[in-house]
C-alpha positions in Angstrom: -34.2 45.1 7.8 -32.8 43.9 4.6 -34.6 41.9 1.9 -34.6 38.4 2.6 -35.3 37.4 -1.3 -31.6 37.9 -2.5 -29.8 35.8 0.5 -28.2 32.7 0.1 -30.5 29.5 1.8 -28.9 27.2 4.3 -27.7 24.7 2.2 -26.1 27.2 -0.1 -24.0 28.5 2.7 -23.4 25.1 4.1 -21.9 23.7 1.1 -20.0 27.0 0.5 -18.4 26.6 3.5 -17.8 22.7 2.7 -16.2 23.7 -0.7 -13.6 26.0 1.6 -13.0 23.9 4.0 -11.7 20.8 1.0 -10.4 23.4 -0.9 -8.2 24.1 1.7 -8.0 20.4 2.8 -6.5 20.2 -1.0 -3.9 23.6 -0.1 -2.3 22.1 2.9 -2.1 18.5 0.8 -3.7 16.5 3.3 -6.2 13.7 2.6 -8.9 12.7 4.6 -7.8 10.6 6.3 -5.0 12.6 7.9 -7.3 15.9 8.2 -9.9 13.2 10.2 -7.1 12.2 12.5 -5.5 16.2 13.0 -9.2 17.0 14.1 -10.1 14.1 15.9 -13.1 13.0 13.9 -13.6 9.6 12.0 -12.7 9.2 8.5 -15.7 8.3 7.3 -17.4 11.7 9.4 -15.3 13.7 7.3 -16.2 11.9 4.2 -19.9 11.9 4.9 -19.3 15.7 5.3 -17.6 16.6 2.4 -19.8 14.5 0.2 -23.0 16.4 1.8 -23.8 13.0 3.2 -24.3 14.6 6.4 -24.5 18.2 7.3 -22.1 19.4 10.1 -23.6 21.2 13.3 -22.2 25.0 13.8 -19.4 23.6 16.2 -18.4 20.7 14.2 -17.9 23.1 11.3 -16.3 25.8 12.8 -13.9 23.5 14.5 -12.7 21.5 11.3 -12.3 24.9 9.9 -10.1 26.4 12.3 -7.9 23.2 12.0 -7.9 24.5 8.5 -6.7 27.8 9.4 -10.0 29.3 8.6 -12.5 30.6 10.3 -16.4 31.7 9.7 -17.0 35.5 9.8 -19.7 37.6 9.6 -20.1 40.6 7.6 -23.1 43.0 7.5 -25.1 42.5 4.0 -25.0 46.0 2.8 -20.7 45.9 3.1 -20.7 42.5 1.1 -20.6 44.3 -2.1 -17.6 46.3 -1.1 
């Protein structure tokens, strides 16, 4: 098993995956607002989120991503150097 010391902790990878998602947000040139409505979600949810006000659930975040045309994907530690 791999040595745990060098990973990322939760919150690192949580707000990673937040900085994506509005980076992406940003691409596609919606706001908020109309990224809230696309996924069904509150504007003020999506706001929390992206502030780091409140952390998305696994499902919550992978769905606002694939609205996003992104998606979360898994790759072995010793090929994330490559």
């Amino acid at each position: 098993m791999a040595d745990n010391k060098n990973l990322p902790d939760d919150q690192d990878i949580i707000d990673s995956l937040i900085k994506a998602m509005v980076e992406r947000r940003h691409e596609l040139g919606l706001t908020q607002r109309a990224f809230a409505e696309q996924c069904g979600f509150s504007h003020s949810a999506i706001a929390r989120m992206e502030s780091g006000r409140q952390i998305p659930n696994l499902t919550t975040l992978a769905k606002l991503l694939a609205a996003l045309g992104l998606t979360i994907r898994l790759v072995p530690i010793e090929d994330q150097d490559k």
